[in-house]
C-alpha positions in Angstrom: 32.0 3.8 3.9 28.5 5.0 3.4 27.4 8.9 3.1 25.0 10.7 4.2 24.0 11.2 -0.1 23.9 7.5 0.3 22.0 7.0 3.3 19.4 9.4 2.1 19.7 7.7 -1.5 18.7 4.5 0.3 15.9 5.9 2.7 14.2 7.0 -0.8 13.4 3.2 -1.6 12.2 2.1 1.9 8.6 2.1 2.0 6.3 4.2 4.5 5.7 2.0 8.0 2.5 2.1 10.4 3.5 2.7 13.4 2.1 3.4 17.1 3.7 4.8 20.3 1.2 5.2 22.6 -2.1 7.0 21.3 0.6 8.8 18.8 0.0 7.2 15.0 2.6 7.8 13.0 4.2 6.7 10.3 8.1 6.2 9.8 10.4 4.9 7.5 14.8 4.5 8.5 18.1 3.3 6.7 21.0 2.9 9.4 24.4 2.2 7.7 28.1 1.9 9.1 28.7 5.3 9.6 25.3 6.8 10.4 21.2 6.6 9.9 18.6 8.6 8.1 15.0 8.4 10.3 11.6 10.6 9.0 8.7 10.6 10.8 5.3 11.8 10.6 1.8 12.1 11.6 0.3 13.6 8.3 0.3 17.1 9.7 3.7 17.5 10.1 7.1 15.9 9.1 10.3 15.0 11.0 13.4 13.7 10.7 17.3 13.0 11.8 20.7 12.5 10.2 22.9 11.2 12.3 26.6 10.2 11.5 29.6 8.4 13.3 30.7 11.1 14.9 27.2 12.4 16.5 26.2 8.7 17.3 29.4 7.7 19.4 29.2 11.1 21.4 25.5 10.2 21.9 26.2 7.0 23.1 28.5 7.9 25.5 26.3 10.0 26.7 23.4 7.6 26.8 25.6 4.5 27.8 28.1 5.3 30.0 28.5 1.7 31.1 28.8 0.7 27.3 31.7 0.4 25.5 31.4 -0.3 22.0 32.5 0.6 18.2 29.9 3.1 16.2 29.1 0.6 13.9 27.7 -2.0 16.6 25.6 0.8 18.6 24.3 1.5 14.8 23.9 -2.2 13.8 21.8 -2.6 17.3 19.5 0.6 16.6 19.0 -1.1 13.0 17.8 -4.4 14.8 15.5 -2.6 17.6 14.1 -0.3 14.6 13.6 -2.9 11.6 10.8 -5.2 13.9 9.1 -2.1 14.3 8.8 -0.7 10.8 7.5 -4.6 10.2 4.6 -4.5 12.5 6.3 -6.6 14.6 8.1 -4.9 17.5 9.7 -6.8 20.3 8.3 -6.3 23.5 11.7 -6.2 25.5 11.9 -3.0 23.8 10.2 0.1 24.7 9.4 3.4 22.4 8.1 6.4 23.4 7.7 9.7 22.0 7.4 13.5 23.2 6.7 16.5 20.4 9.0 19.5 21.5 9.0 23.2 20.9 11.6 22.4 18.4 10.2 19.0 16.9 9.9 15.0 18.3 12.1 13.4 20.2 11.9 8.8 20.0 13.4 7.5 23.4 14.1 3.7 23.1 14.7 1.5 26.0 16.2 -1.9 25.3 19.5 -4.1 26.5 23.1 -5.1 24.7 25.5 -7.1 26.1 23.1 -7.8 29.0 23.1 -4.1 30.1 20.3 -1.6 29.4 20.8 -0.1 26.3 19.3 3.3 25.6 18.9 5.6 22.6 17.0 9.4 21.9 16.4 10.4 18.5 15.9 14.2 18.4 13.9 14.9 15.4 13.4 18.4 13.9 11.2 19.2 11.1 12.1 18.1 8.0 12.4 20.7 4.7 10.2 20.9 2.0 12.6 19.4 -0.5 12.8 16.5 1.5 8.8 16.0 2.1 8.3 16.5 -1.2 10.8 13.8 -2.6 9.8 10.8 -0.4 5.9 12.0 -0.1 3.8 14.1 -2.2 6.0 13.4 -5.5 5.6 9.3 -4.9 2.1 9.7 -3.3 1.3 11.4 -7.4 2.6 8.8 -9.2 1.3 6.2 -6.7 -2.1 8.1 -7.9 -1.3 7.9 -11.4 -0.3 4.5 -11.0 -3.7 3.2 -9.8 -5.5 5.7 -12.0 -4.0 4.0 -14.9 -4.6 -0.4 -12.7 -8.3 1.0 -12.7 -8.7 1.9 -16.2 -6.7 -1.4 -17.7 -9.2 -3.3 -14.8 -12.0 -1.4 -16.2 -11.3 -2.5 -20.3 -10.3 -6.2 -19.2 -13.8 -6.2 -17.8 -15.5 -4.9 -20.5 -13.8 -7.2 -23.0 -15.5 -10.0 -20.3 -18.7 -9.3 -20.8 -18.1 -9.0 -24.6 -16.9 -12.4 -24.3 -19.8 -13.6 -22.2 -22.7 -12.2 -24.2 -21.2 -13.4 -27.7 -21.4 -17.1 -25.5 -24.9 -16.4 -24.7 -25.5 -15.4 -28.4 -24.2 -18.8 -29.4 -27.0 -20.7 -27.2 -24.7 -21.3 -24.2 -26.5 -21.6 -20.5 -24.8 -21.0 -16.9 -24.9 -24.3 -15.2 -25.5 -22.4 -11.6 -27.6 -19.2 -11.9 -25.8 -17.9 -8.9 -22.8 -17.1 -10.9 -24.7 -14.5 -13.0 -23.6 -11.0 -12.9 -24.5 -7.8 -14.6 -22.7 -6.1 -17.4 -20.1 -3.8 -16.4 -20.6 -0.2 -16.1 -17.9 2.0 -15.0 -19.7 5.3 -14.0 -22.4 3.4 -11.9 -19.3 1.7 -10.1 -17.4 5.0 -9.5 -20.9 6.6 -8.1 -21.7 3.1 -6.1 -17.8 3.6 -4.8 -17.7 7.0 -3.4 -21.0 6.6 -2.1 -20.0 3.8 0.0 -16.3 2.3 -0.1 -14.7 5.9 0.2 -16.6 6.6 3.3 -15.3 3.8 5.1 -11.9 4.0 3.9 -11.6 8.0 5.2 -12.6 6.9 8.8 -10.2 4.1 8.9 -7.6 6.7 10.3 -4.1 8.1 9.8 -2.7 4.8 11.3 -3.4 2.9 8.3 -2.0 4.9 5.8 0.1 2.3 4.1 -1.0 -1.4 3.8 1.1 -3.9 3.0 0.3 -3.4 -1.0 0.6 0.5 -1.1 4.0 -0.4 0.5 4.9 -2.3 -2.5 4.2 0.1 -4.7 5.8 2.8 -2.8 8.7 1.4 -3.0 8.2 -0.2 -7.5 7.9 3.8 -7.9 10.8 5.2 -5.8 13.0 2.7 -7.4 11.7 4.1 -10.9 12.8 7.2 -9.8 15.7 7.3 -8.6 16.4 5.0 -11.7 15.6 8.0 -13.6 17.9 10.3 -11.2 20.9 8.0 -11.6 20.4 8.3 -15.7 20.1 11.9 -15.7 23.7 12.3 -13.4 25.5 9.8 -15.9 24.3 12.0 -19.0 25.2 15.4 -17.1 28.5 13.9 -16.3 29.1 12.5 -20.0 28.3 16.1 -21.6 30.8 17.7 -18.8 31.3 21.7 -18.4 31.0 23.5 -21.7 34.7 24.6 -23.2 35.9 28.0 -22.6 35.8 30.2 -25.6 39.1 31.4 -27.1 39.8 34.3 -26.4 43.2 34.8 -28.1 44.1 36.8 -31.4 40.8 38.6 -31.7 39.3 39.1 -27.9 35.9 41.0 -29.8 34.7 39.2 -32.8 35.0 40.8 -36.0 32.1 43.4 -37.4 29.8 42.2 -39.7 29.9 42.9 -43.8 26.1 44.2 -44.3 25.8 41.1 -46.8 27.1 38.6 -43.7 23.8 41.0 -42.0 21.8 40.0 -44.5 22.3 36.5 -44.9 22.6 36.1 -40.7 18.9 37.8 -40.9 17.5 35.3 -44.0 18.8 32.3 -42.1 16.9 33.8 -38.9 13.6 33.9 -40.0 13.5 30.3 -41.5 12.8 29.4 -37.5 9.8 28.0 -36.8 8.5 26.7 -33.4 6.3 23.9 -32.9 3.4 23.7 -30.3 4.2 20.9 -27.6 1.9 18.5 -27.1 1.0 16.9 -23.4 1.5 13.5 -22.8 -1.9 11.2 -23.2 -2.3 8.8 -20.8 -2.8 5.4 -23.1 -6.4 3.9 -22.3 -6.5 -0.2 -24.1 -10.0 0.3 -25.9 -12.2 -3.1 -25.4 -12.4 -5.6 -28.1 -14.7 -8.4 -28.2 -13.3 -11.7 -28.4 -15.4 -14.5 -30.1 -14.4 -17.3 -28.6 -16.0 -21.3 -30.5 -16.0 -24.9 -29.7 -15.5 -23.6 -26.1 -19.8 -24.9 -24.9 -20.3 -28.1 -26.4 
């Protein structure tokens, strides 16, 4: 039987979802077990979500569904299959969503059947806490950063080492068969200038609604896996060191004074202590090597 630590656990590695309800844009991510679900929402101002477990999800339904009569787990395993079309881009149109912001935060009404009878479901939605923003946005969305920081800069040398290998061609006597297919050599500031002057533009007026593509998704995900990788390693070394042992106590409950030559020896051995600056971590940047290339132009 799943947890809520494990429902949350899980929710980590599911990537970020475009979704609409209406003229609300949101995006949304969900992990629905046995025994509960995990749903966060958001429209980049503000963040919601709901934990819901067995015993909160049959009292709902009863409430909900009067005229259903059903196990927890199948009212669950029916909100995963009306919610997993959705966060896919494609929802099924016998099923309605709406949703309504609150005082208290956002409430998701769902209108569907089961069994042939109309099925309904609300998820109330308050806002979520900082911890939990933090761990499944701004701490991915930095390394996501970092991550394409670092794509653009190996992009950046593989192109350089291209033209390398193209002028040494062109050094060597060799002639483009179709003049179309010449380009200029590569230079990384004009592109960056070229870029916010006209890519970055468009890409800020695309919206909220299109927050995460398809790709982003995928690497949402490559990093959240990387770190809760990380989080598992860390618990297995915490639980291999254990609590530290009590101290004795016995016999001698004050430990015993000092000789002033056990002073003077405890003070040499003090001052032999030396502490090293620490260094930040470098960002490793593959430096561009031309690659003479022969017999390749005939």
């Amino acid at each position: 039987m799943e947890g809520s630590e494990e429902l949350e656990s899980r929710l980590l590695t599911q990537p970020w979802a475009s979704v609409c309800f209406g003229e609300s844009a949101l995006i949304a991510k969900a992990c629905f077990g046995d025994t509960g679900y995990v749903l966060l929402l958001s429209d980049l101002s503000s963040v919601w979500y709901e934990s819901a477990d067995a015993e909160a999800v049959g009292q709902r339904s009863k409430e909900l569904n009067k005229r259903l009569t059903a196990h927890v787990s199948s009212f669950l395993h029916r909100l995963a299959n009306l919610m997993s079309p959705l966060l896919a881009g494609q929802p099924d149109t016998t099923t309605s969503f709406s949703c309504q912001r609150t005082a208290g935060g956002l409430s998701l009404r769902v209108k569907s059947e089961l069994s042939g009878l109309p099925f309904y479901w609300d998820f109330h939605c308050c806002p979520a806490p900082v911890e939990m923003v933090s761990r499944h946005l701004v701490r991915p969305l930095i390394r996501m950063s970092l991550a394409l920081q670092y794509q653009v800069q190996e992009l950046s040398s593989l192109l350089l080492q291209k033209d390398a290998e193209i002028e040494d061609y062109r050094e060597s006597g060799a002639a483009l068969s179709r003049d179309r297919l010449r380009t200029e050599p590569f230079q990384e500031e004009a592109f960056l200038q070229s870029f916010m002057a006209g890519s970055l533009p468009q890409i800020c007026a695309a919206g909220d609604g299109q927050a995460f593509a398809s790709a982003l998704r995928q690497l949402y995900t490559a990093v959240t896996l990387q770190e809760a990788k990380q989080a598992r390693k860390r618990h297995r070394s915490e639980d291999a060191e254990g609590p530290a042992p009590a101290a004795e106590t016995s016999g001698h409950p004050d430990p015993p004074p000092q000789s002033p030559e056990d002073e003077t020896a405890s003070a040499s051995e003090g001052t032999t202590l030396t502490s090293s600056p620490v260094q930040k971590p470098r960002l490793p940047v593959a430096k561009a090597k031309p690659k003479k290339a022969k017999g390749l132009f005939g």
